[in-house]
C-alpha positions in Angstrom: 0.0 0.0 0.0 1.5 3.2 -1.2 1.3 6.2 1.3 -1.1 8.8 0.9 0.9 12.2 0.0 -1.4 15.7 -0.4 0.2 17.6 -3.1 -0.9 21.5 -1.6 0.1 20.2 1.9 2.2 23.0 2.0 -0.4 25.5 1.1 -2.7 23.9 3.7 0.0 24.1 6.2 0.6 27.9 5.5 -3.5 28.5 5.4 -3.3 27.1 8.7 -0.4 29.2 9.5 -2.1 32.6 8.6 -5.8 31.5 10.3 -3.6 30.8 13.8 -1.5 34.4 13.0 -4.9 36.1 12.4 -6.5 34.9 15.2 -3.5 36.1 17.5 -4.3 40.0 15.6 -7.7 39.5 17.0 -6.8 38.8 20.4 -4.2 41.9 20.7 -6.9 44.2 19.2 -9.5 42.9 21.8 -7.4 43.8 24.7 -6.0 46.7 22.7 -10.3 47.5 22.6 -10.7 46.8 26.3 -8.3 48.9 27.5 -9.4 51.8 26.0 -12.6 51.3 26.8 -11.7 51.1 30.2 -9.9 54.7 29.8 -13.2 55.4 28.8 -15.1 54.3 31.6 -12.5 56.0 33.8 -12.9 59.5 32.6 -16.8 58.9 32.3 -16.8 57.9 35.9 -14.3 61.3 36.5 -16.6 63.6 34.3 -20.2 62.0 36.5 -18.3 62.9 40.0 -17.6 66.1 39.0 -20.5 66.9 37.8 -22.4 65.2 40.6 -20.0 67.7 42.7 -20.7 70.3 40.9 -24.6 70.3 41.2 -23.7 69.8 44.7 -22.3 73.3 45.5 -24.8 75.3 42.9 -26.1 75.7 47.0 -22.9 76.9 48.0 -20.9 80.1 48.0 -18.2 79.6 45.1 -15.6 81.9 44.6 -16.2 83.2 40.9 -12.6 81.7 40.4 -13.3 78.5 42.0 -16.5 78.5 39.7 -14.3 78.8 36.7 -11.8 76.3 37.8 -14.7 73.8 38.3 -16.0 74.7 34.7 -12.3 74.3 32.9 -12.2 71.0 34.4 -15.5 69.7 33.5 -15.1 71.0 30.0 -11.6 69.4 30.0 -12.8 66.1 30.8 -15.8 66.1 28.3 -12.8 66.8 25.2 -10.8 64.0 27.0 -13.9 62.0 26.9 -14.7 62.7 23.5 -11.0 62.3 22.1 -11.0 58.7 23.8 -14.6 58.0 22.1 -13.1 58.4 19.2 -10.1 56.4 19.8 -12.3 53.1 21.1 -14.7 53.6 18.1 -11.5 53.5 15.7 -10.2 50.4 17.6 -13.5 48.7 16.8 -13.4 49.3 13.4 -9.7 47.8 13.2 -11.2 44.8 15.4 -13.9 44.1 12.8 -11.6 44.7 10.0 -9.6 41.7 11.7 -12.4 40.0 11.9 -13.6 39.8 8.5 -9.9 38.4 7.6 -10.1 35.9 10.1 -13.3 34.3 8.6 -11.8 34.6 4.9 -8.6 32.8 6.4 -10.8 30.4 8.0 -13.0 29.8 4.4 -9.5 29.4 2.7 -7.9 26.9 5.2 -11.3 24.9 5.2 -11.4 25.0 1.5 -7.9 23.0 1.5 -8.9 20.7 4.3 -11.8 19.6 2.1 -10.1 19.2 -0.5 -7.4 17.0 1.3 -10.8 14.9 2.8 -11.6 14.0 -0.9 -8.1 13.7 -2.1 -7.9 11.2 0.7 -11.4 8.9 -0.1 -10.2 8.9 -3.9 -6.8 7.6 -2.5 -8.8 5.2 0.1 -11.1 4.0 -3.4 -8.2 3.6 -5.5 -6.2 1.4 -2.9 -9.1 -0.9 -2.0 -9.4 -1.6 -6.1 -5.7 -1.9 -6.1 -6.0 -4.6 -3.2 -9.0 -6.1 -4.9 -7.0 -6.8 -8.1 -3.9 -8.2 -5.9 -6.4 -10.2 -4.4 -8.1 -11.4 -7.9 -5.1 -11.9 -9.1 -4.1 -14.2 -6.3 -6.9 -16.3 -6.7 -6.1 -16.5 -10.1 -3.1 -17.8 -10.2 -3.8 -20.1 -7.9 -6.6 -21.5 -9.4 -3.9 -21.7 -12.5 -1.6 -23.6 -10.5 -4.2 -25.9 -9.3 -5.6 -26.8 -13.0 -2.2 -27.5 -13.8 
């Protein structure tokens, strides 16, 4: 029985290669994603206290520059929480970008390994005739050797 050899092995292999290296770009922009968002959550949770702290001394006596200082701040973090907004939203759009080549990479290596699965049950049909003709042929000559 002659061994069963894939000719685009090596393509399969490097399919395989790029759906594993693709996958790892997913991951990294996921955390990448997570991070910011928790920057994010960090100066929305910032921006809510001083707000909430804020509303809290409307009551109060301020100072007109303590009232101003108060204002710059709360402006300052609505930019900051704009600017990171925007950086989280581009992240997200690299992580689906990533994710769109993952599933073509996955397509593609799946494409090869089905085509390997019926390289193989060709191979597997051939072989059993092969071994079915050794065998006929066996019998055959035995048969001849008998009648003789």
């Amino acid at each position: 029985m002659r061994k069963f050899r894939y000719k685009l092995e090596n393509i399969l292999k490097l399919k395989e290669r790029m759906y594993e290296q693709i996958s790892m770009d997913l991951k990294e922009v996921s955390v990448k994603r997570m991070a910011e968002e928790d920057i994010l959550n960090e100066i929305a949770a910032r921006l809510n206290h001083e707000n909430s702290s804020f509303a809290g001394t409307t009551g109060q006596s301020l100072r007109a520059d303590e009232l101003q200082e108060k204002s710059k701040q709360i402006s300052y973090l609505k930019e900051l929480l704009l600017s990171q907004s925007e950086i989280v939203e581009a992240i997200r759009a690299e992580e689906e970008i990533v994710k769109l080549k993952l599933i073509e990479a996955y397509k593609e290596k799946e494409v090869y390994n089905k085509l390997k699965e019926k390289k193989f049950e060709i191979y597997m049909e051939e072989e059993k005739i092969a071994e079915q003709n050794l065998l006929d042929e066996a019998v055959t000559n035995r048969h001849k050797a008998l009648g003789n």
